[in-house]
N, C-alpha and C positions, 0 to 999 in steps of 0.2 A: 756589268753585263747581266747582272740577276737582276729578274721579274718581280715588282712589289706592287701590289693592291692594296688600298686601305679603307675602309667604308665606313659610313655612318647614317644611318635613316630608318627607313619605316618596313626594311626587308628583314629574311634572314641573313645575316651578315656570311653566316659559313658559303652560303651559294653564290650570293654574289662576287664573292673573292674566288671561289673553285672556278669559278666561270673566267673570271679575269684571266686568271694564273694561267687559263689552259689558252688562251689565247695569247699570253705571254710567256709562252714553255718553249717559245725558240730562243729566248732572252738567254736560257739557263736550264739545264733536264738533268743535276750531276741531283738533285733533292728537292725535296718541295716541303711546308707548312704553312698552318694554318692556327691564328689564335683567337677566338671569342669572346669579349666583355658581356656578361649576363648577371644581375643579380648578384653586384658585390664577388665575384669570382670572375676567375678566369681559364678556360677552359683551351688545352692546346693540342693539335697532331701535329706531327711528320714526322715522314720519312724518306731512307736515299732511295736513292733513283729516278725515276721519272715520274710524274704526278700520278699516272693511272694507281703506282704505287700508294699514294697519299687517297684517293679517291677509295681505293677496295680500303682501305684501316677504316677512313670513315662509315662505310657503309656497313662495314662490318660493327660497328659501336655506333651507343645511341648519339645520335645529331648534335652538333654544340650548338645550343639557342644562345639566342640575342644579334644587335643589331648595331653591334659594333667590332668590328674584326679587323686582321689586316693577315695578309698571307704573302708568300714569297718563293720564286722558284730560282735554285742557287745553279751558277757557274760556279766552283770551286779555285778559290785562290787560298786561303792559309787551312789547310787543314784536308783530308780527303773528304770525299761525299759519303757520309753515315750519318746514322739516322742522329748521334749528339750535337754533329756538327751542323743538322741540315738546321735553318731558320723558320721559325722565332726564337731565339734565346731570351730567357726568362732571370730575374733579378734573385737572390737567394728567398726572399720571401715570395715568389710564385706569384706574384700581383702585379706584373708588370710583364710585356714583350716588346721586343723589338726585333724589324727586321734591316736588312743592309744591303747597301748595292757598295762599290769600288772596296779601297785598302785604306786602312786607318795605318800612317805609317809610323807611328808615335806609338802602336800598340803595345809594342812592348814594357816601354817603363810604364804603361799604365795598367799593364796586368799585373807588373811587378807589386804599385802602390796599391791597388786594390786588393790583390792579394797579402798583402802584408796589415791589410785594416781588416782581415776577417773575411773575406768572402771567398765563398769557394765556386771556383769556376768547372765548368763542365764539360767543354769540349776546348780545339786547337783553334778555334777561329781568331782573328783581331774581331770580327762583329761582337763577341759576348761582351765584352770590356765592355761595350756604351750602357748597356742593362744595367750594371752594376754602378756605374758612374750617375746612369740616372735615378737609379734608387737610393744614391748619397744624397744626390740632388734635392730628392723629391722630402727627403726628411726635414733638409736645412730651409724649405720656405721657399715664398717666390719673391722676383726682384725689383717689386714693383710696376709691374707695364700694367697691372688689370689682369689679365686674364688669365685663364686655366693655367694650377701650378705645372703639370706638364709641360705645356707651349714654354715655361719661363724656366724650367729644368732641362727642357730639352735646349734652350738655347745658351746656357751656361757650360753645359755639355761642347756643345759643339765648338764654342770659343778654344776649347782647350785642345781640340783634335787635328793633329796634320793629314794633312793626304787629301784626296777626291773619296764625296762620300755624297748617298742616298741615304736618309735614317727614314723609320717611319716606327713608331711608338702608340701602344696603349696602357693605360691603369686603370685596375680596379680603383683609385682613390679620388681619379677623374674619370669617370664611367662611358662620359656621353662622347668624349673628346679623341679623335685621330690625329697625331701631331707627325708634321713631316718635316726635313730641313733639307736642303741640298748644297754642295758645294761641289762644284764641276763633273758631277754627274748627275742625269734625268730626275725629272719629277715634275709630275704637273697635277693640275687640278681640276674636275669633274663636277660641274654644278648643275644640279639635278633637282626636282620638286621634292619636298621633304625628305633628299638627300641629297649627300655630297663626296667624291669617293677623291680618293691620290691613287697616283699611280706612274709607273716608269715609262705607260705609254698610254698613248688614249685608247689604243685597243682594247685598252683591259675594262675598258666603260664604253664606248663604242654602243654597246644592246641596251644603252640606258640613257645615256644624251650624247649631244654635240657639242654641248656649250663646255670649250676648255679655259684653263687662266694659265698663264705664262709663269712657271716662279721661276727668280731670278737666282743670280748668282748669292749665297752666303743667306739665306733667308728662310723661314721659319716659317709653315702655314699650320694651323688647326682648323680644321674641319670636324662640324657637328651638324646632327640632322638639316636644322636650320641655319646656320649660319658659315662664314668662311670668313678668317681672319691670316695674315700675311702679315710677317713683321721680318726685321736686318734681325742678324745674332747678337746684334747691340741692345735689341727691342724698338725700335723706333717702326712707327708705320711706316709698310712698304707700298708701292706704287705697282697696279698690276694690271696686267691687258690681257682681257677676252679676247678670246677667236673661235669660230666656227668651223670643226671640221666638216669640211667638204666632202668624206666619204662613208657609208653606213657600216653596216655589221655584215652586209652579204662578202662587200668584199675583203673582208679579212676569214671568210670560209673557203668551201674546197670546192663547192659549186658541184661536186662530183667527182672529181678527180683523188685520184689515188693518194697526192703527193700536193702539198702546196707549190714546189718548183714545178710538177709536170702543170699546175695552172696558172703559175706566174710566167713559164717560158709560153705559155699560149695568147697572155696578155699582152705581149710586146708587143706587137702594131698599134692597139689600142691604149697602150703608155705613151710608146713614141709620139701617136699623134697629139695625144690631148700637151705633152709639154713642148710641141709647137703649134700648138692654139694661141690665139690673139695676143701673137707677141707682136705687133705691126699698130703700133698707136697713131690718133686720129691725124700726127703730121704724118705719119707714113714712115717713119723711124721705127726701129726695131727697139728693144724697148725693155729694158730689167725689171723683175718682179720690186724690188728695192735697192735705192740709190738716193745712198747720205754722202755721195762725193760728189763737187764741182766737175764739170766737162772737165775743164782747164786741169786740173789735177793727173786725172784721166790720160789728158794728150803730153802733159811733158814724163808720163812712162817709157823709163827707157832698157828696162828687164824684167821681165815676168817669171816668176817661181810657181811652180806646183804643187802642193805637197798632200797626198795622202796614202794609204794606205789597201796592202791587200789589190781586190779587186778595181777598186776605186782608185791604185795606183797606178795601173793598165790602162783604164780610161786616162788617165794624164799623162801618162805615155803615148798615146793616142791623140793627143788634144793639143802636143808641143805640134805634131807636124803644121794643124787646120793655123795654128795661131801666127807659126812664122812665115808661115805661107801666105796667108790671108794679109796680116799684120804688118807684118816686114819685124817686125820685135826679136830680139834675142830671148828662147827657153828654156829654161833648166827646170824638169822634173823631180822631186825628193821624196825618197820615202818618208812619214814625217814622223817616225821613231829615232830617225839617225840628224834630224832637218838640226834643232837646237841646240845639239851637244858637236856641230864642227865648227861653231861659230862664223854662220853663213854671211856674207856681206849684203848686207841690205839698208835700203835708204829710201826720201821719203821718195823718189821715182821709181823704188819696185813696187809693183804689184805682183802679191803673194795669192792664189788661186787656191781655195781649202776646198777639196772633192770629198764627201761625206754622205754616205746615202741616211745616217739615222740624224746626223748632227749633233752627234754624242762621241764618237770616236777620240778618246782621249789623246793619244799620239798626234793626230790634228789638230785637235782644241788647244794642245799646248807650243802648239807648233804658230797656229794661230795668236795667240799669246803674245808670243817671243818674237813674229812678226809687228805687230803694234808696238812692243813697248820700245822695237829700233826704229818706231814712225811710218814703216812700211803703211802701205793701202793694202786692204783685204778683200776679198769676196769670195764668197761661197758657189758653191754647187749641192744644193741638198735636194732630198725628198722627204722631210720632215718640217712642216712649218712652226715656226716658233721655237726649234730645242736650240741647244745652248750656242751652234757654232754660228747659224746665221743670224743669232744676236749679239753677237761679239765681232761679228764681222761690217764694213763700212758699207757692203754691197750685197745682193744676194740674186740667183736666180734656183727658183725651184722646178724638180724637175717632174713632180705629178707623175711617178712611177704608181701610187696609192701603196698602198700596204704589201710591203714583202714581208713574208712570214719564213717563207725558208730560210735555213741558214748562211747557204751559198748561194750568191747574188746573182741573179739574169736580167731580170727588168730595169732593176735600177743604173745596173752597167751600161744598156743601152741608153735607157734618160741622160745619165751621164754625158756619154759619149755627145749626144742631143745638146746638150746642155754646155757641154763646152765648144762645142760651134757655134749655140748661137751665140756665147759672151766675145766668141773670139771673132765675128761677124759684129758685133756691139763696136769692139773697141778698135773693129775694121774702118767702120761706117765713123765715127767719133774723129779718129785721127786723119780721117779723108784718104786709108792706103784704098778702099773699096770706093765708087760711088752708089747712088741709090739702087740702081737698077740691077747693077753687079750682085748686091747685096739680094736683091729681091729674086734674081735669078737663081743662086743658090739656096735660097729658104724654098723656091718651086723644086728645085734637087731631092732639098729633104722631108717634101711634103709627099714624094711618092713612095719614099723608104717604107711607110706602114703597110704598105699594099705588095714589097719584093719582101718584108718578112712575113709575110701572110702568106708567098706562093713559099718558098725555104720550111714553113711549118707543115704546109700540104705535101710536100715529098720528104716524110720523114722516116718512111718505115726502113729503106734500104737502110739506114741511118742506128735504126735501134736494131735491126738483126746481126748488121754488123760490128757492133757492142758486145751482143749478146757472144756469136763465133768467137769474140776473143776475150771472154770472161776467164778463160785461165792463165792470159798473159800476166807478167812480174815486172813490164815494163812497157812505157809508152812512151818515143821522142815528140815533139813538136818542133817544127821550124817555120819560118816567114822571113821576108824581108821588106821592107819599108816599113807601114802600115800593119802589114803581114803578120811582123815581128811582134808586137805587144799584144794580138791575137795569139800567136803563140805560148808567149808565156801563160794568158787566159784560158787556153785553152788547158795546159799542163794545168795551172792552180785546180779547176772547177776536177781531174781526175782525182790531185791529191786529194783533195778535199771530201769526197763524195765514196771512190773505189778505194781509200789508202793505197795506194800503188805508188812506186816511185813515177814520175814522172817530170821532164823536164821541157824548156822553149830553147832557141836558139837563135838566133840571128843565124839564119842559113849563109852567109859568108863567111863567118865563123868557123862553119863545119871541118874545114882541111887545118882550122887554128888548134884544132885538140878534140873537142867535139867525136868526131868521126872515126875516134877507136873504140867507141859505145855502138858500132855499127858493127851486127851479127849476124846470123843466117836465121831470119824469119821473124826479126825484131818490128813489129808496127810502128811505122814511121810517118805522124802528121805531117803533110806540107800543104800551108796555104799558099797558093799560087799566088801570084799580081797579074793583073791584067793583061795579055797581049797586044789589046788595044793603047792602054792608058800607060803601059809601061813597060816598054816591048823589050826592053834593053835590061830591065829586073827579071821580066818574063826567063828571056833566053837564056838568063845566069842559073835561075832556080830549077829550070831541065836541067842542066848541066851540075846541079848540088843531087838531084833528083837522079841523074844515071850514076852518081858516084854510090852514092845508097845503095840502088838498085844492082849494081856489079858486087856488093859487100855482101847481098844475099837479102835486103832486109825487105821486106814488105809496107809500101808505097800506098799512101791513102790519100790522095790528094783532093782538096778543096778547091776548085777552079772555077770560072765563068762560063756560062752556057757558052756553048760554042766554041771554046776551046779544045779544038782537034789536034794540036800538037801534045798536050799535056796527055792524052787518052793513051796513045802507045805507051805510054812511061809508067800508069797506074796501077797498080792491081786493085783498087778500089776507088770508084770516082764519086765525089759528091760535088753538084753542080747547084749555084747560086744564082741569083741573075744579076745582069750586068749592073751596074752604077758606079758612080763617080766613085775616083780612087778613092778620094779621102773620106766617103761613106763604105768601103768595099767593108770596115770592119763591123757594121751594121746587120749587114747579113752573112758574113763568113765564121761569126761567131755563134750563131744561133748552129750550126751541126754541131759541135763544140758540145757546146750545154745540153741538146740530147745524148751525144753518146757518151758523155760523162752520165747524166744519170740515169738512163737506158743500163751500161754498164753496173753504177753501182748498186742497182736494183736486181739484178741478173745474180748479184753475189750476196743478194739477202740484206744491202746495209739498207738502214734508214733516212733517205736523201733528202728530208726536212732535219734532221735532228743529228748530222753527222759528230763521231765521237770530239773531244776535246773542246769543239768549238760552242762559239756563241755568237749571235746575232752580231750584237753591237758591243764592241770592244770598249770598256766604260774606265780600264786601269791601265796604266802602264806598263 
């Protein structure tokens, strides 16, 4: 889940990595460092907390020159965030750093060995071990591949390491040389004119080029001014693919806005539409960004599995109703922390569905994994081109949310959501349950969705004062049913997350199952409505969850459809969305949601880019 930058070229290396880190400080804010290759030395800060912290040390002390560095901003897994723990960790002779992203789960007996050959370790991390292992390394010689003894110490190094792991290394003994390895977590590669940078995301090079390279699983790149070399942990030459990112440096800024979520939730019309742009190919067929599977394979699917996590597990709770509806297919949604360890039945006619907005989420990726090696079919849903799960997977479609920086998900959730209609419209159209027209009829559906979250955005203020009136509530319920319901629990996630507050969802027919002794006098209670129109029979039940609330004393917030005049007597607070189709109503009933969540956690001082504990993209188990 930590941020790592690593450069090489004709800049100051300290700025160009300061710059990265800060646009990769949603990856990770528990510490931040920074190390310099200059003149046979090696020159290092950090400290905990969040980079501004690492930026005032710097400025306060003279500049680390030279033009090869690498920097790192930590999410904290073995050890707290202080300034010993934060990365780069250095080798006992100070001529060496390295920084780290996932868990090294073998660390231990190898702090044991190294500490018993003499070396004296510094802080609690598993990251320090590899410093010291590559300074063993670096003594014994390299292993014949050619090139820099680094690249060949770093890749002996990692042979011996279990777990998911980002390394990235510098030596004063190899001066010019950035050496990076990945094994099931992030790392790609930046090639630039008389430079070349790594990094955990293209963001962090983004104000420098577009031109990225793919590294793979288990493989080893050194990057120097001039040159970029890719090799396995075996050493053998690796095979690597360029690609072009598609979007600049503006849009991973704040454009003006206060908050990267208050101008990713204003992006939404404008994500939603660009990831149903020219999905309609020149037969008229709707159409996957990529597709390494036969039709034939495709049509004898006879059970589809979900699995992701967090946010992205809401969206496939969302995505079972479009698919059995649409499809006629049997769903089952999984969280994909719990997907591998109950030993799920899967065969080669399921197809496995991995929702991932970075395509790094570990828990998916292994969930992924564990689907192929039972032969299942896979396909993605991401917003990341190239990271590891939409290359590991048989199929993909992306969902062109562009760059979320916040930590709590809004755009991508929508993409998502986007993104598993259209698959589920794919493999409508494929197995002949839709015909042409049927299909074309609802992709006109969700070609108007950008223009009803566009008016949802223009009536928002009732929306954040009404946040603000209950900034000293200790609790928030949520309910919905159909549809409703996985907006519910969405809606609960984005408070916990954002206001720390307890908060919970419900399946509103639930409420009289147990639920409804958390009903008190003046308790704010979400309910998404369902449509009177589209579901009259849902409708008439959720007034009836809604007067039971409301005789318990609690306070009624309800999220309904314009026009909806029976819901209004029942409210104490209305928010009105506009009409659409059922199975897009979560399109825009979730956008109040994600303002008053952080409307709310703004009102109470928190930080709604950088909320405590968490991290971007979940990179460990």
């Amino acid at each position: 889940m930590c941020g790592i930058v690593g450069y090489a070229g004709h800049r100051q290396a300290v700025e160009v990595v300061v710059e990265g880190l800060t646009r990769l400080e949603y990856r990770g804010y528990d510490s931040a460092g920074v190390a310099v290759v200059a003149d046979g030395t090696l020159a290092c800060e950090k400290r905990a907390g969040k980079l501004t912290n690492l930026v005032e040390a710097l400025a306060g002390n003279p500049p680390l020159p030279g033009h090869v560095g690498v920097g790192h901003t930590r999410w904290a897994t073995h050890g707290p965030p202080t300034d010993p723990n934060a990365h780069p960790h250095r080798d006992c002779g100070g001529r060496l750093a390295v920084v780290h992203n996932g868990i090294i789960e073998n660390y231990a007996a190898l702090r044991a060995e190294i500490a018993a050959d003499g070396h004296k370790l510094m802080s609690e991390t598993d990251s320090e071990v590899v410093a010291h292992l590559l300074e063993t390394e670096m003594a014994g010689g390299q292993d014949g591949s050619g090139d820099g003894p680094l690249a060949a110490a770093m890749r002996r190094v990692c042979r011996r390491l279990e777990g998911a792991f980002t390394l990235v290394a510098v030596d004063t003994r190899d001066p010019g040389a950035v050496v990076g390895a990945r094994r099931s977590s992030p790392l790609v590669i930046g090639r630039g004119h008389g430079e070349n940078f790594l990094a955990s995301d293209v963001a962090a090079f983004i104000a420098y080029t577009r031109r990225a390279v793919e590294l793979g699983q288990d493989q080893v790149a050194e990057i120097r001014a001039d040159s970029v070399a890719v090799t396995t942990f075996a050493g053998a030459p690796a095979e690597v693919t360029e690609y072009q990112v598609n979007w600049d440096v503006s849009a991973a800024e704040k454009a003006g806005y206060d908050y990267f979520m208050l101008k990713e939730i204003a992006e939404q019309p404008r994500a939603v539409a660009d990831t149903l742009l020219g999905r309609i190919g020149s037969d008229g067929q709707l159409a996957l960004d990529e597709m390494r599977l036969p039709a034939g394979e495709l049509r004898e699917i006879d059970k589809i599995i979900v699995v992701a996590c967090g946010t992205a597990y809401h969206a496939g709770l969302i995505a079972k109703y479009a698919i059995e509806h649409w499809c006629g297919i049997p769903c089952e949604v999984e969280l994909a922390s719990e997907f591998r360890y109950r030993d799920p039945i899967l065969t080669r006619t399921t197809l496995v569905i991995a929702i991932s907005q970075s395509g790094e989420t570990m828990d998916t990726l292994m969930a992924v994994r564990h689907a192929r090696q039972q032969r299942s079919r896979v396909l993605a849903v991401c917003n990341v081109n190239g990271s590891s799960i939409p290359r590991e997977c048989d199929a993909v479609l992306y969902t062109r949310a562009g760059p979320e920086v916040a930590v709590a998900s809004t755009k991508a959730f929508l993409t998502q959501l986007v993104g598993c209609y259209l698959v589920a419209l794919y493999l409508a159209q494929l197995r002949g349950a839709k015909f042409g027209d049927e299909v074309h009829a609802v992709l006109g559906e969700l070609s108007q969705i950008p223009a009803a979250v566009d008016t949802v955005l223009e009536t928002m203020e009732p929306v954040r004062q009404l946040a603000r009136d209950l900034v000293g509530e200790r609790c928030v319920l949520f309910l919905g049913r159909h549809v409703g319901f996985p907006v519910a629990l969405e809606g609960a996630l984005k408070l916990k997350e954002l206001a720390y507050m307890h908060a919970e969802g419900f399946a509103a027919g639930e409420l009289k199952h147990g639920p409804i002794a958390l009903i008190e006098n003046g308790l704010p209670v979400v309910v998404v409505v369902p449509s009177p129109e589209g579901q009259r029979v849902l409708h008439d039940k959720i007034i009836s969850n809604i007067q039971e609330i409301r005789a318990r004393g609690a306070m009624v917030i309800a999220i309904a459809e314009q026009g909806d005049r029976q819901v209004k007597e029942f409210a104490d607070a209305l928010i009105e969305v506009p009409q659409v189709p059922t199975l897009m109503q979560p399109l825009v009933t979730t956008v109040p949601l994600q303002v008053f969540a952080c409307e709310l956690a703004t009102a109470r001082g928190h930080d709604v880019d950088q909320p405590r504990n968490l991290a971007k993209s979940v990179t460990v188990e």
